[in-house]
Every structure is written in structure tokens, then in C-alpha cells.
ZADRENDO-965428 format. One record per residue: residue number from 1; chain; x, y, z of N, C-alpha, C, CB in turn. Coordinates in steps of 0.05 Angstrom, whole numbers, plus 32768, in hexadecimal, padded with zeros to 4 digits. Each point is the difference from the previous one (the first is absolute). Glycine has a CB too. Layout:
 resi chain  npx  npy  npz capx capy capz  cpx  cpy  cpz cbpx cbpy cbpz
  NUM     A    X    Y    Z    X    Y    Z    X    Y    Z    X    Y    Z
...
% end
This chain:
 resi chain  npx  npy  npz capx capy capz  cpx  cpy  cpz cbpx cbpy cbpz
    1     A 8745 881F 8793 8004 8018 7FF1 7FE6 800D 7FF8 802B 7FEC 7FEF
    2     A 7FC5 8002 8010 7FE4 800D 7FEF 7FEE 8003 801D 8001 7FE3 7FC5
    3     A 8005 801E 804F 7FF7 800A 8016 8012 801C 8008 7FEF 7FCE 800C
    4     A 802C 8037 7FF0 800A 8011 8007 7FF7 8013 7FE5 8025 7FE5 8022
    5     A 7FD8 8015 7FCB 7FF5 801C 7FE3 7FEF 8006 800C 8005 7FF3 7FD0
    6     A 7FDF 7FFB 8035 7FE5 800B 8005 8004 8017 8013 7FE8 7FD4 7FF9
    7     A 8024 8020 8025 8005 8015 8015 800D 8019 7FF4 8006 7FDB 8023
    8     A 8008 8026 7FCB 8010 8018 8004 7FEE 800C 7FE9 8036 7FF4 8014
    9     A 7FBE 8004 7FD9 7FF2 8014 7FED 7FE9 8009 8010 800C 7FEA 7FD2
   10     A 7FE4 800A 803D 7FE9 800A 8015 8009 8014 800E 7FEF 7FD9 8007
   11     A 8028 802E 7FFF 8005 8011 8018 800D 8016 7FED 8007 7FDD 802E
   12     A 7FFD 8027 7FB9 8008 801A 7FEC 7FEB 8017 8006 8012 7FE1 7FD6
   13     A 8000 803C 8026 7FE9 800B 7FF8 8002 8019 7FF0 7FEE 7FEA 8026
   14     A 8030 8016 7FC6 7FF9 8003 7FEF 8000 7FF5 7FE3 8003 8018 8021
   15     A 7FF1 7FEE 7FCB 8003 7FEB 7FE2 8011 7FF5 7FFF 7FF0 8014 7FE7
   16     A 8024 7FFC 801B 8021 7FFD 7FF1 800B 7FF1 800D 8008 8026 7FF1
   17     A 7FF7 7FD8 8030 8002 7FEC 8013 7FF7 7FDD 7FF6 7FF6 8030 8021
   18     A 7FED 7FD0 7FD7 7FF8 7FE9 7FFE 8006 7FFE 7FE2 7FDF 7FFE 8029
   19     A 8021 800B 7FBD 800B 7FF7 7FE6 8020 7FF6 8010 7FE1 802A 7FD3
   20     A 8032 7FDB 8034 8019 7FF4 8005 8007 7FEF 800F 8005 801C 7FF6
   21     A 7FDF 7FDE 801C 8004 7FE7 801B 7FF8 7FE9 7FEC 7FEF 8019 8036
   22     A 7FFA 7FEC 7FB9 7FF5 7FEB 7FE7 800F 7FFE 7FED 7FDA 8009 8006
   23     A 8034 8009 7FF4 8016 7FF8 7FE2 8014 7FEC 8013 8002 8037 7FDA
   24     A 8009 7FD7 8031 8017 7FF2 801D 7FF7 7FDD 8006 8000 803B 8023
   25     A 7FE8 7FCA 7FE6 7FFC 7FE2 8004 7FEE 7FED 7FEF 8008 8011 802A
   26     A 7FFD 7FF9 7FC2 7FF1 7FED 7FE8 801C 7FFE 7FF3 7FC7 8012 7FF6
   27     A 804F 8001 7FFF 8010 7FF9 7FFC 800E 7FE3 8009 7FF9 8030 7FFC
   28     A 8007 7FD4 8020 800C 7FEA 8018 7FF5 7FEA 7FFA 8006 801A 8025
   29     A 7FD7 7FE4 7FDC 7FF4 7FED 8004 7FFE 7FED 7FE2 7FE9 801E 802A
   30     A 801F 7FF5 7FC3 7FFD 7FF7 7FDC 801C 7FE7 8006 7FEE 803E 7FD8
   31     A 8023 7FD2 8032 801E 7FF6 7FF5 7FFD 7FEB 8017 8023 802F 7FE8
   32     A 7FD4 7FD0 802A 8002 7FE4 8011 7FF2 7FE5 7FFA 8005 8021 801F
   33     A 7FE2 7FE3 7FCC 7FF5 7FF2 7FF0 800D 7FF4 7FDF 7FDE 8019 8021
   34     A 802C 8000 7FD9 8008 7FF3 7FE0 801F 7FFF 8000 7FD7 8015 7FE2
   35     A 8039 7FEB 8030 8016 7FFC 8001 8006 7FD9 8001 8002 803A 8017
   36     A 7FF6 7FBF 7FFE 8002 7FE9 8009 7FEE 7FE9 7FEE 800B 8019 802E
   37     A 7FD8 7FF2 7FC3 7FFD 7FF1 7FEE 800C 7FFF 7FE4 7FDF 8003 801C
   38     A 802C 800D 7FDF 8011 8010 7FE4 8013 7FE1 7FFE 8005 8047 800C
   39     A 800A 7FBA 8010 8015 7FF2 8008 7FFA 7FE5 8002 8011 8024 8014
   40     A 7FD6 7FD5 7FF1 8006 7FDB 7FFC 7FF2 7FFE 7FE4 7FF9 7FE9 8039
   41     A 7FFC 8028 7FC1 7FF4 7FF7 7FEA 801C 8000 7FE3 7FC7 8018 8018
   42     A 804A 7FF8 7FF1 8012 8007 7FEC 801A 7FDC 8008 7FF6 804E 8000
   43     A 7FFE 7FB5 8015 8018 7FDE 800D 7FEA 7FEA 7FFD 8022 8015 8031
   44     A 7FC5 7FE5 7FCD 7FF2 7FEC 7FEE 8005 8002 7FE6 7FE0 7FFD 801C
   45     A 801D 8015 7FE1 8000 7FFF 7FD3 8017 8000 7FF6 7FDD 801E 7FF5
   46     A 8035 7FCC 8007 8013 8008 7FFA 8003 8004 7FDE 800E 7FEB 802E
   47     A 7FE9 800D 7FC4 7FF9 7FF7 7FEF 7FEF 801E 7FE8 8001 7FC8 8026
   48     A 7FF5 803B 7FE3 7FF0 8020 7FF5 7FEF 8014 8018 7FF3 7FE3 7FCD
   49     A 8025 8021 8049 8005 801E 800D 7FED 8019 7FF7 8031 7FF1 8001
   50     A 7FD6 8013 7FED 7FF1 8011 7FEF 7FE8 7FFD 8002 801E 8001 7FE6
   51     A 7FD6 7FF1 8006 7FE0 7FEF 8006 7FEA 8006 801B 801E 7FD9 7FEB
   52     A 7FF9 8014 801F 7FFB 7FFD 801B 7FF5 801A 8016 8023 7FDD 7FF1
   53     A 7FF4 8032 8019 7FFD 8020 7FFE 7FE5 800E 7FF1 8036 7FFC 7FFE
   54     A 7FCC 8006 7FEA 7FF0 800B 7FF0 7FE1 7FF8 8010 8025 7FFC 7FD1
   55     A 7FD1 7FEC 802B 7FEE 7FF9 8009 7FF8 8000 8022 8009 7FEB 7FD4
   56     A 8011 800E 8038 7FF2 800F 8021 7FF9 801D 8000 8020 7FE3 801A
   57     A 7FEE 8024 7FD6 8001 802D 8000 7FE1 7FFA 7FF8 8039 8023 7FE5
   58     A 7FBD 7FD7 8003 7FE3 7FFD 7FF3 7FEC 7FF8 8017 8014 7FF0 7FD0
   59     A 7FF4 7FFF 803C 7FEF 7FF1 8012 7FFA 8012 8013 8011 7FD6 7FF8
   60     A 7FFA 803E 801D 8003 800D 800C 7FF4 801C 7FF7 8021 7FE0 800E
   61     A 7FE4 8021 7FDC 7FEC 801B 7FF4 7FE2 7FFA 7FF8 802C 8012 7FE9
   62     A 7FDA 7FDD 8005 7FDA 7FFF 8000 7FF3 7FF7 801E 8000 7FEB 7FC8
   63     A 8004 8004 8047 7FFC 7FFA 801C 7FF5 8025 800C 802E 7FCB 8004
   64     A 7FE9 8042 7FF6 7FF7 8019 8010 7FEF 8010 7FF0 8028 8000 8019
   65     A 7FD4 7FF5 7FCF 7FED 8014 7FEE 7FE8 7FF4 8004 801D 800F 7FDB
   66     A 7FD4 7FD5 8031 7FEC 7FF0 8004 7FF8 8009 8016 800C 7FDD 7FE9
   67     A 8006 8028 802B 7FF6 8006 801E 7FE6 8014 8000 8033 7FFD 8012
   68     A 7FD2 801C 7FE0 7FDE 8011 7FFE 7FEF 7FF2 7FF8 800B 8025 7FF5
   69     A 7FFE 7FC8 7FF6 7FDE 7FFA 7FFE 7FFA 7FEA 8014 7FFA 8009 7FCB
   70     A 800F 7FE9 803F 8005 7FEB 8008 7FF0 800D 8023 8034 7FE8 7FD6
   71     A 7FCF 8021 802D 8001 8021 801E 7FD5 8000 7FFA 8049 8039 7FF2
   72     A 7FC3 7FD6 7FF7 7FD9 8002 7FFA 7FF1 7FF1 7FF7 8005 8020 7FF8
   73     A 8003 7FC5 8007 7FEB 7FEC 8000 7FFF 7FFE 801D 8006 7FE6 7FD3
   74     A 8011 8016 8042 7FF7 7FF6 8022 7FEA 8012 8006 8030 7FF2 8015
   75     A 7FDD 802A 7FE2 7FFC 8016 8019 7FD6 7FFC 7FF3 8044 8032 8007
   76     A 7FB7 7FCF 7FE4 7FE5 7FFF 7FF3 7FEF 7FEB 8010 8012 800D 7FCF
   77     A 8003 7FDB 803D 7FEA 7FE8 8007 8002 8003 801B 8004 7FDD 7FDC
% end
């Protein structure tokens, strides 16, 4: 899938074209990732679901808020 996005946003040419091939397949590509972990994590925890949840969502956000800096320490060395 993330070979078929790249190809088809490369070959856009106009904006509006490529904002909807990227909403389109980040959409796709989000929900094929947090669907299936949502789901065992909600079938391990039985116990506090909630919690549980809470803290993968957390984990997953700061993770993607680290990535810049995390980017400009490699890209610097």
C-alpha cells in the first residue's frame, strides 16, 4: 500500500489531486494500523480497557511528536 500511495502521489499534478490521494491514503494507512492494535489491546486488558487504550493512544502520539526531533539529531550527524 505504501508503495502504491508513493506511486500515485508522484504522478499528480494538480494540488487538489495530491491533498486527496494523501488524505485517502493516510486515512487507509492510519486505520490499518490502529484498528487491529486498538483490538488486541482492548482483548489483553480485560481488566482496565480504558487505561489500557488511553495509554497506547498516548504512546502513539508522543512517539509521533519525538520523531522531529529525533529526525534532527540523525540528519545533523
Amino acid at each position: 500500500m505504501m508503495s502504491l500511495s508513493l506511486f500515485l502521489l508522484s504522478k499528480q499534478t494538480s494540488i487538489y489531486h495530491f491533498y486527496g490521494f494523501y488524505f485517502l491514503f493516510g486515512a487507509l494507512g492510519n486505520a490499518m494500523v490502529t484498528s487491529p492494535l486498538f483490538a488486541n489491546v482492548g482483548f489483553w486488558f480485560r481488566n482496565n480497557p480504558g487505561l489500557a487504550l488511553g495509554i497506547t493512544a498516548a504512546g502513539g502520539a508522543v512517539g509521533q511528536g519525538l520523531i522531529p526531533y529525533i529526525s534532527g539529531i540523525i540528519i545533523k550527524n
